[in-house]
PQR file of N, CA, C, O and H, with PARSE charges and radii, in Angstrom:
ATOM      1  N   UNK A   1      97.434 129.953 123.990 -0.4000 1.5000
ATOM      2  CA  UNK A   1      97.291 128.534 123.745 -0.0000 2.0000
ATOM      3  C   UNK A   1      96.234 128.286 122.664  0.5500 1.7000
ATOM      4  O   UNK A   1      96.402 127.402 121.824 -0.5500 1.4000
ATOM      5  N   UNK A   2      95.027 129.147 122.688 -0.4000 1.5000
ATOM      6  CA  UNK A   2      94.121 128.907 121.753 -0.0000 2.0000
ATOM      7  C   UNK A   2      94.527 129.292 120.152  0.5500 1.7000
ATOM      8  O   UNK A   2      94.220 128.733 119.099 -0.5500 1.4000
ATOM      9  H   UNK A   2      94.890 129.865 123.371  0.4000 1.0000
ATOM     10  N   UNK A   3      95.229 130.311 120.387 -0.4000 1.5000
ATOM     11  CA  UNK A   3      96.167 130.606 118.875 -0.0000 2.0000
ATOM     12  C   UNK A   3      96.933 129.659 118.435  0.5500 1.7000
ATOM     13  O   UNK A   3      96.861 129.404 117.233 -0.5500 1.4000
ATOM     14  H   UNK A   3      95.479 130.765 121.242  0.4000 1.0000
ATOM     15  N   UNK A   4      97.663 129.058 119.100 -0.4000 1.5000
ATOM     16  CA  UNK A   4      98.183 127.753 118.863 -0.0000 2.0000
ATOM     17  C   UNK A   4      97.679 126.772 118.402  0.5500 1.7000
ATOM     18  O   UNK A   4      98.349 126.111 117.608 -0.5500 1.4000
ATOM     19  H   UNK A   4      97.722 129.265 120.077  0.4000 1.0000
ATOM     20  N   UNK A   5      96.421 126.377 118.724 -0.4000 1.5000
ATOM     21  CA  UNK A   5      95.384 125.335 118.461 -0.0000 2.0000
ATOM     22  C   UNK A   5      95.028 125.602 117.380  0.5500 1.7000
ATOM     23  O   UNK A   5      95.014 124.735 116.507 -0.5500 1.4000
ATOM     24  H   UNK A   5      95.877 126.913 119.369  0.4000 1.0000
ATOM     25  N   UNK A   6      94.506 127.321 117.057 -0.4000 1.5000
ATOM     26  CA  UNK A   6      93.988 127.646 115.230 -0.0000 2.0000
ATOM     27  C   UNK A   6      95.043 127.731 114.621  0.5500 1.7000
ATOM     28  O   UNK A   6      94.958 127.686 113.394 -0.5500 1.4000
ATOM     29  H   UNK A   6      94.517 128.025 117.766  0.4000 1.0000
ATOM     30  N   UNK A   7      96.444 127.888 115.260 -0.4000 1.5000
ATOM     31  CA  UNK A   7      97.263 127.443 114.032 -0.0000 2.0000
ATOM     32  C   UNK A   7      97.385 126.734 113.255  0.5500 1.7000
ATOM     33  O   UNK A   7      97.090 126.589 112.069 -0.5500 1.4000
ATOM     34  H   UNK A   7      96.513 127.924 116.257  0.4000 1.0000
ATOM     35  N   UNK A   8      98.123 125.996 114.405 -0.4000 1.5000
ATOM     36  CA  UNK A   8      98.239 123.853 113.860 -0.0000 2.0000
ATOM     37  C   UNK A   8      96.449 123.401 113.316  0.5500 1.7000
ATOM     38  O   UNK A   8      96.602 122.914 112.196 -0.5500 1.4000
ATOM     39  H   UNK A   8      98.363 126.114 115.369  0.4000 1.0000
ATOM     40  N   UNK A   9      95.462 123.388 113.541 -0.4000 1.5000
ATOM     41  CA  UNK A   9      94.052 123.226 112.792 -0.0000 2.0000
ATOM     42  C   UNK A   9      94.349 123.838 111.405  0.5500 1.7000
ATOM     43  O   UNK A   9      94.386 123.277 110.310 -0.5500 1.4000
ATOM     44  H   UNK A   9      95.337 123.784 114.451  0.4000 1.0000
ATOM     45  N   UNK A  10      94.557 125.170 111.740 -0.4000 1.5000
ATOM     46  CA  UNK A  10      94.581 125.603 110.251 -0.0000 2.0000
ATOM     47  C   UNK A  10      95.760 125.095 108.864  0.5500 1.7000
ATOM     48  O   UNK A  10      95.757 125.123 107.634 -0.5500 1.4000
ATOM     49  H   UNK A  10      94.527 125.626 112.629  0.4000 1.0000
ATOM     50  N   UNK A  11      96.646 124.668 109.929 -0.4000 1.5000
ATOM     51  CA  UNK A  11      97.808 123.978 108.687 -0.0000 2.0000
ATOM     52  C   UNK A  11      96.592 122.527 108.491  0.5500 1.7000
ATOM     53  O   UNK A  11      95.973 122.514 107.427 -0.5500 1.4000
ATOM     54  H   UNK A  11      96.648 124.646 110.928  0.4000 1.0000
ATOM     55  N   UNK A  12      96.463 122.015 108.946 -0.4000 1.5000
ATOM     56  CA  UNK A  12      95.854 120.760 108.812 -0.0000 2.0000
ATOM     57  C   UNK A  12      94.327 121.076 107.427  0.5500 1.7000
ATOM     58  O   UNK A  12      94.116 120.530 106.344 -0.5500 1.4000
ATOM     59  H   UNK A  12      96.966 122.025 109.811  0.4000 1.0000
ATOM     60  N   UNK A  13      93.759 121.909 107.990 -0.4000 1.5000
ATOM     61  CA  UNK A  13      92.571 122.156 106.995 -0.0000 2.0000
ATOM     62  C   UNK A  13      93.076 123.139 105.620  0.5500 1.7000
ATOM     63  O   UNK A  13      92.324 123.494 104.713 -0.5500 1.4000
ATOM     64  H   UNK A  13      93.931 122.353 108.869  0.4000 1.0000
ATOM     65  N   UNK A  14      94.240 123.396 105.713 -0.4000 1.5000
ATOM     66  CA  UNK A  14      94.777 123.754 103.931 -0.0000 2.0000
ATOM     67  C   UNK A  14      95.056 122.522 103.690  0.5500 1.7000
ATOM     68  O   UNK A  14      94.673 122.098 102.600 -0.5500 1.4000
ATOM     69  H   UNK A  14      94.851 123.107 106.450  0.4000 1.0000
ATOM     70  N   UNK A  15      95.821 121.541 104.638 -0.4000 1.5000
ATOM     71  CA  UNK A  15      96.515 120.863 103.726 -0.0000 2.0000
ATOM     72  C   UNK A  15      95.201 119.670 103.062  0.5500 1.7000
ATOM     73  O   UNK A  15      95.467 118.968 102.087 -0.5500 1.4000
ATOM     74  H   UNK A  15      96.133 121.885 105.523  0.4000 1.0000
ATOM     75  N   UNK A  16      93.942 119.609 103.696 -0.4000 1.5000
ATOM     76  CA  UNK A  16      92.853 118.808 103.198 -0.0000 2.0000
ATOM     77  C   UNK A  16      92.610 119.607 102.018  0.5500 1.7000
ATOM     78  O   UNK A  16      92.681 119.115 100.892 -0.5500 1.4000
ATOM     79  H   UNK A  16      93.726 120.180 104.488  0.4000 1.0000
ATOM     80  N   UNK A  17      92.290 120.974 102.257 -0.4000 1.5000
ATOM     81  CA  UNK A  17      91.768 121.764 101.030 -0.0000 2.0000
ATOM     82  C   UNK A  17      92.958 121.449  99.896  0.5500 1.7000
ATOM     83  O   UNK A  17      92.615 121.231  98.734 -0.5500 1.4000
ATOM     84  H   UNK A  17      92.232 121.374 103.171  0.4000 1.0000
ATOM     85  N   UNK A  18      94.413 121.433 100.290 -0.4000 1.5000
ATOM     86  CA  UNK A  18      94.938 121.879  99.130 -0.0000 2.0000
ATOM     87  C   UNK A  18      95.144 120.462  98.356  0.5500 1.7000
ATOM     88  O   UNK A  18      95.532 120.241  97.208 -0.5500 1.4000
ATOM     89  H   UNK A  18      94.691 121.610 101.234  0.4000 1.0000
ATOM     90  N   UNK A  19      94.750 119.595  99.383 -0.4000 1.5000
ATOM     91  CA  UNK A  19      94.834 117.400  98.586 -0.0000 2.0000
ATOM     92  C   UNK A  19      94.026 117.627  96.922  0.5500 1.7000
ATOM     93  O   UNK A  19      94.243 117.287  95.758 -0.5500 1.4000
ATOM     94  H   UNK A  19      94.435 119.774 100.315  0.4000 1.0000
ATOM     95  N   UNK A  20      92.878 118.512  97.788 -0.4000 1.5000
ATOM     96  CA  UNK A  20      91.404 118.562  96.501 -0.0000 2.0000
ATOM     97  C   UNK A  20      91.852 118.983  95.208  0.5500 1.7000
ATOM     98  O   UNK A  20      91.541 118.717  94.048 -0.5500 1.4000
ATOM     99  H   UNK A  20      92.702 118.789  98.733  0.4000 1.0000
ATOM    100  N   UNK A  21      93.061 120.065  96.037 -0.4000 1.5000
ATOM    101  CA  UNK A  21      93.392 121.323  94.690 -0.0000 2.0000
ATOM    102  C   UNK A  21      94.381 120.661  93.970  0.5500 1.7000
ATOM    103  O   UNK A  21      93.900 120.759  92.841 -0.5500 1.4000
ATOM    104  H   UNK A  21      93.314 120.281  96.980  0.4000 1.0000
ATOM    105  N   UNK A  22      95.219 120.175  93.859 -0.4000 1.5000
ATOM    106  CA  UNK A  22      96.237 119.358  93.302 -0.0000 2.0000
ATOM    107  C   UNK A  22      96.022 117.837  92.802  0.5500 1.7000
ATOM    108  O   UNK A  22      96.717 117.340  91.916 -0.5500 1.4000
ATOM    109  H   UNK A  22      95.610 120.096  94.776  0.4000 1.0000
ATOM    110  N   UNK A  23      94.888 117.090  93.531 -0.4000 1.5000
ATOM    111  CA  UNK A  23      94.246 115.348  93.202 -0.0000 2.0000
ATOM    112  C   UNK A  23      93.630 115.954  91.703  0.5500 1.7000
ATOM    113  O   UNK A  23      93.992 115.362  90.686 -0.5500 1.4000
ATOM    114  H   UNK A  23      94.323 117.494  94.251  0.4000 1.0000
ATOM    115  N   UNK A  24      92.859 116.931  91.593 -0.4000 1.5000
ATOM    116  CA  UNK A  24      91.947 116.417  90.402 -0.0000 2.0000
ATOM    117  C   UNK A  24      92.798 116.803  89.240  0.5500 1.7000
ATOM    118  O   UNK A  24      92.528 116.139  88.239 -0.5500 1.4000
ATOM    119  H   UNK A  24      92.565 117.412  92.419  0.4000 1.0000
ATOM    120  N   UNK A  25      94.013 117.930  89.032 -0.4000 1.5000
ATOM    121  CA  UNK A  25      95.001 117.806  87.473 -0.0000 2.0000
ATOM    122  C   UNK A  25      95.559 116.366  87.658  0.5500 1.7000
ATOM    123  O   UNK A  25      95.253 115.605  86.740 -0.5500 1.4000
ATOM    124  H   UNK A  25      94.232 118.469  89.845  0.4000 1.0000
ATOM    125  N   UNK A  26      96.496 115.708  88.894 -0.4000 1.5000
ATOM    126  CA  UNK A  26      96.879 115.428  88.679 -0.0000 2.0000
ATOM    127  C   UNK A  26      95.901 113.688  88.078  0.5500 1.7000
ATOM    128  O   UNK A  26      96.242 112.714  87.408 -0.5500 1.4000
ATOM    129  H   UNK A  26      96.744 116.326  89.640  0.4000 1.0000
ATOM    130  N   UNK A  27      95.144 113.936  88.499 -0.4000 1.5000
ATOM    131  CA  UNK A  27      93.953 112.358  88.434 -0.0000 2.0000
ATOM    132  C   UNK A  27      93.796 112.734  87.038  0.5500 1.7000
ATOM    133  O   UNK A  27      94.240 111.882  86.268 -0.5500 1.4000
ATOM    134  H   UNK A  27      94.867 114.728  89.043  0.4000 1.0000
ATOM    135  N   UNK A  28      93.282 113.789  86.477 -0.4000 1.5000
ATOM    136  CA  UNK A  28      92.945 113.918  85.100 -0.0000 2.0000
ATOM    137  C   UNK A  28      94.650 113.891  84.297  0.5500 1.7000
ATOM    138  O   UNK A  28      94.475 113.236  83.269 -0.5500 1.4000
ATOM    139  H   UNK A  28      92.922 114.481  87.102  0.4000 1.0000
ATOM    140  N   UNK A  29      95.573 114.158  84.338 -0.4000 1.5000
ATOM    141  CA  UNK A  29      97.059 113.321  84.007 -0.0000 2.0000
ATOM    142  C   UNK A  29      97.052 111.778  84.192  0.5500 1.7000
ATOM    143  O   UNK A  29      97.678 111.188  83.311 -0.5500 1.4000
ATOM    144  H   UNK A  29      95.715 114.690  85.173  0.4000 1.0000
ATOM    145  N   UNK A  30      96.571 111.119  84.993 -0.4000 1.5000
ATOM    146  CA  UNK A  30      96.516 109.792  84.505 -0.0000 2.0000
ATOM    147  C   UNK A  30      95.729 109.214  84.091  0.5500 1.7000
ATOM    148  O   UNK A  30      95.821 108.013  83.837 -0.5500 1.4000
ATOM    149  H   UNK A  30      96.062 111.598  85.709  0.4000 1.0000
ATOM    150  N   UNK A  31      94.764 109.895  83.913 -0.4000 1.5000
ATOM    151  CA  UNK A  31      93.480 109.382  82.851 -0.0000 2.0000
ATOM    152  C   UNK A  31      94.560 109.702  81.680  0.5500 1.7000
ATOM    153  O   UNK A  31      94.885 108.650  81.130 -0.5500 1.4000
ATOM    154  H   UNK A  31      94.689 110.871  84.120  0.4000 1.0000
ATOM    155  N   UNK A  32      95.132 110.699  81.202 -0.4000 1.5000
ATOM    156  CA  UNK A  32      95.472 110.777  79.982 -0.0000 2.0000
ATOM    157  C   UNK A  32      96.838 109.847  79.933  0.5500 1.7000
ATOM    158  O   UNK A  32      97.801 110.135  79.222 -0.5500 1.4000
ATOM    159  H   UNK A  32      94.867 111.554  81.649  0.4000 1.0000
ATOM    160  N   UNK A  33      96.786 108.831  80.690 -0.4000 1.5000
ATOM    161  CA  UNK A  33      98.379 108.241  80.531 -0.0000 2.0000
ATOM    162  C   UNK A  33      99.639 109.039  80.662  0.5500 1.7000
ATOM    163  O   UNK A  33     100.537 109.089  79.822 -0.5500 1.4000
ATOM    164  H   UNK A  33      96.004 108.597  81.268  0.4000 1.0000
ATOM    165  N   UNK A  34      99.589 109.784  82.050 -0.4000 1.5000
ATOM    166  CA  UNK A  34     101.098 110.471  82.222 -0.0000 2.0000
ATOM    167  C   UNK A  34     100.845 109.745  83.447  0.5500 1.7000
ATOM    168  O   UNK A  34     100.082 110.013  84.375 -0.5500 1.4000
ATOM    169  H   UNK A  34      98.859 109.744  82.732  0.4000 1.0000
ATOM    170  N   UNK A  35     101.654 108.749  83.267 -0.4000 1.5000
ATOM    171  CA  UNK A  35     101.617 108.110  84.727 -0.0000 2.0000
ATOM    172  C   UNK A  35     103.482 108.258  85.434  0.5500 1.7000
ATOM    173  O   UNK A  35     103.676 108.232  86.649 -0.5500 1.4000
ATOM    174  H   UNK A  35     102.274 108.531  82.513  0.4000 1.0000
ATOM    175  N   UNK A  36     103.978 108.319  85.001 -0.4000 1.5000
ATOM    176  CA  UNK A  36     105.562 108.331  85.506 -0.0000 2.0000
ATOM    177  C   UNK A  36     105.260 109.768  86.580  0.5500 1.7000
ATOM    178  O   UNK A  36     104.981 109.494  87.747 -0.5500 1.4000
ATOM    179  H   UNK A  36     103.821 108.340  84.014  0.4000 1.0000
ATOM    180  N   UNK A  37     105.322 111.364  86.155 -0.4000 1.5000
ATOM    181  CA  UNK A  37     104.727 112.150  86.443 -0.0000 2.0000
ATOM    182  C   UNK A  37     104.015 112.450  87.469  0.5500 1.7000
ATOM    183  O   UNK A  37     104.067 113.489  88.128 -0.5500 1.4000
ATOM    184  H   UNK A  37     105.549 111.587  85.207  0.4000 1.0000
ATOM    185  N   UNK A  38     103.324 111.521  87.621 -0.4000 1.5000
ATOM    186  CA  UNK A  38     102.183 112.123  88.136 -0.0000 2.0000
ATOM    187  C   UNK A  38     102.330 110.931  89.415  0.5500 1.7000
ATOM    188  O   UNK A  38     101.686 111.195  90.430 -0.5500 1.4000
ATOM    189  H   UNK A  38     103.282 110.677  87.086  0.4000 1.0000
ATOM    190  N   UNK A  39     103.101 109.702  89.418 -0.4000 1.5000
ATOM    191  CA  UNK A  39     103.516 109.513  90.373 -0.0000 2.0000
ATOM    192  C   UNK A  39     104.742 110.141  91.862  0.5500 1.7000
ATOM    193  O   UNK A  39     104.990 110.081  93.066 -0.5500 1.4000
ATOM    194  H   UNK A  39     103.624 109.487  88.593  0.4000 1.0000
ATOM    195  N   UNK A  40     105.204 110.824  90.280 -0.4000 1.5000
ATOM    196  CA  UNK A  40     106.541 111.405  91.298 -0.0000 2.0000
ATOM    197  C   UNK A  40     106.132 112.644  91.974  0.5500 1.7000
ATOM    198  O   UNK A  40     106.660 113.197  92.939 -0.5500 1.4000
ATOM    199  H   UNK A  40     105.003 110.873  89.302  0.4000 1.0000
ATOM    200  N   UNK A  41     105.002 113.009  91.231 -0.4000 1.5000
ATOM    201  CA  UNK A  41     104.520 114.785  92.155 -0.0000 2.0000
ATOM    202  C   UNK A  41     103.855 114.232  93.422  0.5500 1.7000
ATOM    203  O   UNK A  41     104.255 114.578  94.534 -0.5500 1.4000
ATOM    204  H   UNK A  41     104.573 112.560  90.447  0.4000 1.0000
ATOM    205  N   UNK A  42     102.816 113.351  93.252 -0.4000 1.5000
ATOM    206  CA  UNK A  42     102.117 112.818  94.023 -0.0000 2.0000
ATOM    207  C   UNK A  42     103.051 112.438  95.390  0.5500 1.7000
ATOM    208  O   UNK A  42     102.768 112.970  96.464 -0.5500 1.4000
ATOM    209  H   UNK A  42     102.491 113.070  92.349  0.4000 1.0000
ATOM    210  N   UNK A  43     103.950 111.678  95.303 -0.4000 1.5000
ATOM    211  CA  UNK A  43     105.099 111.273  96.107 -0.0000 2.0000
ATOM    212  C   UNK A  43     106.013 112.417  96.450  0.5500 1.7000
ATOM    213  O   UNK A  43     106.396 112.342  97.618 -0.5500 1.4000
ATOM    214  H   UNK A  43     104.179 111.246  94.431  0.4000 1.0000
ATOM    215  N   UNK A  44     106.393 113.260  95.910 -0.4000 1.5000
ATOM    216  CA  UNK A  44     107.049 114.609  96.323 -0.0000 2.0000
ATOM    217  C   UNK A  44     106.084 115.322  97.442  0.5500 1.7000
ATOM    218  O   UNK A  44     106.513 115.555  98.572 -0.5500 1.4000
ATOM    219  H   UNK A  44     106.081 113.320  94.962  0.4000 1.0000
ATOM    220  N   UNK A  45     104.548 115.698  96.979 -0.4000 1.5000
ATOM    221  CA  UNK A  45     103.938 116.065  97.810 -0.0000 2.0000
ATOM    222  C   UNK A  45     103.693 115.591  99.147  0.5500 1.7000
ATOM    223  O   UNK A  45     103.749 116.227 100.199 -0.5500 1.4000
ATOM    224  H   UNK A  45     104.199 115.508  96.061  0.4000 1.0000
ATOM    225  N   UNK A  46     103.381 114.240  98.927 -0.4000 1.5000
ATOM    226  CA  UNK A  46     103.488 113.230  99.958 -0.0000 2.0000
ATOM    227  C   UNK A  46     104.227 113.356 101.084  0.5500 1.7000
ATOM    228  O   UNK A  46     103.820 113.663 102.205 -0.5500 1.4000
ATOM    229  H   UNK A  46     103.336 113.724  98.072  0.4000 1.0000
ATOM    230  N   UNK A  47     105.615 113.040 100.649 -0.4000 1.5000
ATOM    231  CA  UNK A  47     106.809 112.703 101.495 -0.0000 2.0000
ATOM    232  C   UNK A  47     107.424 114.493 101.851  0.5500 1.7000
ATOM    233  O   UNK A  47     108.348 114.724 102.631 -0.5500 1.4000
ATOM    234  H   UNK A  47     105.945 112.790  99.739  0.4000 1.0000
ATOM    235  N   UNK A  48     106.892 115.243 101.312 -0.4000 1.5000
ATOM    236  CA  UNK A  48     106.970 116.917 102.444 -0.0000 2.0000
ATOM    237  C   UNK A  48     105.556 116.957 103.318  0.5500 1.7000
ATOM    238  O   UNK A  48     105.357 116.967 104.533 -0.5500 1.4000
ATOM    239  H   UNK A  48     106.142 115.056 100.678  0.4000 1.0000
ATOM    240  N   UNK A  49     104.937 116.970 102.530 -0.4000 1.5000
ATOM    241  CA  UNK A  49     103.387 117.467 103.654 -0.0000 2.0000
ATOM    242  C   UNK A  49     103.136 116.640 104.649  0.5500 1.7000
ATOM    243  O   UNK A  49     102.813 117.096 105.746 -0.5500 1.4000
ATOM    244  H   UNK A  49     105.098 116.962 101.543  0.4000 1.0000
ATOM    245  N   UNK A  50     103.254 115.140 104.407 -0.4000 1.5000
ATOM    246  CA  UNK A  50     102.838 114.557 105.492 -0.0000 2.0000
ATOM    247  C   UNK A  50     103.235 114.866 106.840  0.5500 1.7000
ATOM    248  O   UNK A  50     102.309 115.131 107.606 -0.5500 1.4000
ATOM    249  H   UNK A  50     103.516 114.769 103.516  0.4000 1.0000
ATOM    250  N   UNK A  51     104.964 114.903 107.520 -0.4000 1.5000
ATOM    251  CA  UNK A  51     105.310 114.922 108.387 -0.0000 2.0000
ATOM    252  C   UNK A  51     105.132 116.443 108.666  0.5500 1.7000
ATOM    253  O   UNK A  51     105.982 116.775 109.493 -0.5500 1.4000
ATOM    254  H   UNK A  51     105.716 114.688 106.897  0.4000 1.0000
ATOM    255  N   UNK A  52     104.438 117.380 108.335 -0.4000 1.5000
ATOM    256  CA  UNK A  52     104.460 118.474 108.607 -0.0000 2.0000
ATOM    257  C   UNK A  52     102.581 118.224 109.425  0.5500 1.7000
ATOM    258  O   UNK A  52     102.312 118.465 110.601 -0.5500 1.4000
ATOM    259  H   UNK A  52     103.747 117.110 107.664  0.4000 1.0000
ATOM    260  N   UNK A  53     102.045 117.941 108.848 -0.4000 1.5000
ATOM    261  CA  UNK A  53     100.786 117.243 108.863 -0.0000 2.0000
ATOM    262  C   UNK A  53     100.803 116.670 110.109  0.5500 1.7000
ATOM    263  O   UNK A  53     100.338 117.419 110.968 -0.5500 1.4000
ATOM    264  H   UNK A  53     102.264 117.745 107.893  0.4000 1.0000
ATOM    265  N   UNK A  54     101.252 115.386 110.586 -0.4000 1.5000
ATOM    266  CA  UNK A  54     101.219 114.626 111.603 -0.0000 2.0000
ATOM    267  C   UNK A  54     102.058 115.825 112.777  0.5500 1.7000
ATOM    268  O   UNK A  54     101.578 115.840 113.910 -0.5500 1.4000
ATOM    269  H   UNK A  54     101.629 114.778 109.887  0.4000 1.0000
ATOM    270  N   UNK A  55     102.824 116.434 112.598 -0.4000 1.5000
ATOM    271  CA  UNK A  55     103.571 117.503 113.600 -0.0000 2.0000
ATOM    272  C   UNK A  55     102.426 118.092 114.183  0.5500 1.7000
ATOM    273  O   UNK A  55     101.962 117.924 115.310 -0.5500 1.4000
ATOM    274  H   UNK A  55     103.213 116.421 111.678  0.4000 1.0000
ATOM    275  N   UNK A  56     101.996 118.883 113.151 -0.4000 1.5000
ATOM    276  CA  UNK A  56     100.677 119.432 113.571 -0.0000 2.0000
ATOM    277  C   UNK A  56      99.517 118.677 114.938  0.5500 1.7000
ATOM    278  O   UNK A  56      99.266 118.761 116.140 -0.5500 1.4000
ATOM    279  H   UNK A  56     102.373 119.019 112.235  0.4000 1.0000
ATOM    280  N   UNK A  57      99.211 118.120 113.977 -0.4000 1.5000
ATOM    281  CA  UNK A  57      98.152 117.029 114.785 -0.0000 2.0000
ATOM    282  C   UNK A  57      98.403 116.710 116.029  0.5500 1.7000
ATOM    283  O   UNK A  57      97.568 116.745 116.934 -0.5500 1.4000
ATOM    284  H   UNK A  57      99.415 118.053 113.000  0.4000 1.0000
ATOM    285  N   UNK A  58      99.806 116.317 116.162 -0.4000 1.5000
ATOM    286  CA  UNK A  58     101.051 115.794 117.333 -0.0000 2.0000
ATOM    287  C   UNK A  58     101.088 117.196 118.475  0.5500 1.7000
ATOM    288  O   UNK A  58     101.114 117.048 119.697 -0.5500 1.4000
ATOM    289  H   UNK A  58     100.484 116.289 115.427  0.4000 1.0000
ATOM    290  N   UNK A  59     101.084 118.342 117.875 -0.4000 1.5000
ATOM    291  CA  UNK A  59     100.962 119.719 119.018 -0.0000 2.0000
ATOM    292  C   UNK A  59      99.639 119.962 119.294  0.5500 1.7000
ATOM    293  O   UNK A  59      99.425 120.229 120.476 -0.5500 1.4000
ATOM    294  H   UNK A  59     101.064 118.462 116.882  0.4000 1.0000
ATOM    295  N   UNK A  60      98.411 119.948 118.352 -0.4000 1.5000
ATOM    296  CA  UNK A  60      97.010 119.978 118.718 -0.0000 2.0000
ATOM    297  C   UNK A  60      97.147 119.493 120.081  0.5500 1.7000
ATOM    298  O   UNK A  60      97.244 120.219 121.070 -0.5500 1.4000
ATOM    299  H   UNK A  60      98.585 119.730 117.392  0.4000 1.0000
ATOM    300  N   UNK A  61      97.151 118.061 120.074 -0.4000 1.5000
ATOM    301  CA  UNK A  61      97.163 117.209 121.061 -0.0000 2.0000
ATOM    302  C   UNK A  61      97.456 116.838 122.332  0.5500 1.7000
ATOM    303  O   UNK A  61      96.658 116.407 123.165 -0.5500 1.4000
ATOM    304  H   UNK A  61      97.072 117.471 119.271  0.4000 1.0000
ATOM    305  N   UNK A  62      99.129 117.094 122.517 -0.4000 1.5000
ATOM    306  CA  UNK A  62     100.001 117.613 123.102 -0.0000 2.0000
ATOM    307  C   UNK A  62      99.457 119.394 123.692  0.5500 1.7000
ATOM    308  O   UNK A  62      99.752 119.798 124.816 -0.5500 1.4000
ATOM    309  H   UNK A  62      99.777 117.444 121.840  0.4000 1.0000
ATOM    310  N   UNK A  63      99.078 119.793 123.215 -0.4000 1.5000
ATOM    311  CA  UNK A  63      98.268 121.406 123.719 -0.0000 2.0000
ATOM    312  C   UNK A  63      97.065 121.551 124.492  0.5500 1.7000
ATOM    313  O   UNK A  63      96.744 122.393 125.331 -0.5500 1.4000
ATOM    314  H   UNK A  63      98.838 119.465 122.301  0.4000 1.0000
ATOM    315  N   UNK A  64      96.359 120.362 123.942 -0.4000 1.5000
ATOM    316  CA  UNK A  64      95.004 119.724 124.716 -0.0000 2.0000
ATOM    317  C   UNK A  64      95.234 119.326 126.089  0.5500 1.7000
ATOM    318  O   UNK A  64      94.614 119.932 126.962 -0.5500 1.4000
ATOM    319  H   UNK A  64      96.620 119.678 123.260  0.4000 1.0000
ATOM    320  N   UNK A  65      96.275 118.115 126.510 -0.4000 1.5000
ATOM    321  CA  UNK A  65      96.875 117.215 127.152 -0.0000 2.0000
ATOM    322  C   UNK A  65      97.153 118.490 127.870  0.5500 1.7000
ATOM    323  O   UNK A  65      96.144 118.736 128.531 -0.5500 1.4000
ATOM    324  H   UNK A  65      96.779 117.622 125.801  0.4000 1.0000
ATOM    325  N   UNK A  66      97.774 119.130 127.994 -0.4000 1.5000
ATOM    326  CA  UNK A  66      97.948 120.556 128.622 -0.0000 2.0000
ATOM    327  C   UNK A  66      99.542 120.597 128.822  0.5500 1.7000
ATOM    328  O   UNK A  66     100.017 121.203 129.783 -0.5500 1.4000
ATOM    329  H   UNK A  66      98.594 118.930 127.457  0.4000 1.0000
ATOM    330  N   UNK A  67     100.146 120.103 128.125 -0.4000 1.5000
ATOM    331  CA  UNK A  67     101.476 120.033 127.782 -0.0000 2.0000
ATOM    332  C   UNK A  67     102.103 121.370 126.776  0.5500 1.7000
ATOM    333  O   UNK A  67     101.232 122.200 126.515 -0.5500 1.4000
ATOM    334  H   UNK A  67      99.760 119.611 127.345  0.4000 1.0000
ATOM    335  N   UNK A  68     103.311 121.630 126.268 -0.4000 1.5000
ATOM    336  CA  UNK A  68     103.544 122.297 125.659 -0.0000 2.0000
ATOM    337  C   UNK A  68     104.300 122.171 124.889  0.5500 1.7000
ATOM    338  O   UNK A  68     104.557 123.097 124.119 -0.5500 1.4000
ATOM    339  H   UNK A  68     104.019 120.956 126.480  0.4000 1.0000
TER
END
């Protein structure tokens, strides 16, 4: 159960680390006016990671609760 818990944590703390790793090209792309771009990656990333994200969080929880 505790492996479980550093799993799902650990998807959760790449996916903070990896916001950092991908926000600052793409922030420095719209400083330079690539804005079309840099909306659609932003939104690609978005609309996969999130619900993988909240899943996570959703079994942490659910694992705590002492559920399975």
């Amino acid at each position: 159960m505790k492996d479980e818990i550093f799993l799902y944590s650990l998807v959760v703390w790449l996916w903070v680390v990896a916001t950092f790793v991908w926000a600052f090209p793409l922030y420095s792309a719209w400083q330079a006016g690539v804005h079309g771009p840099v909306l659609l990656t932003a939104f690609v990333i978005f609309a996969i990671a999130t619900p993988i994200l909240v899943w996570c969080i959703f079994k942490i929880l659910q694992i705590k609760r002492g559920g399975q």
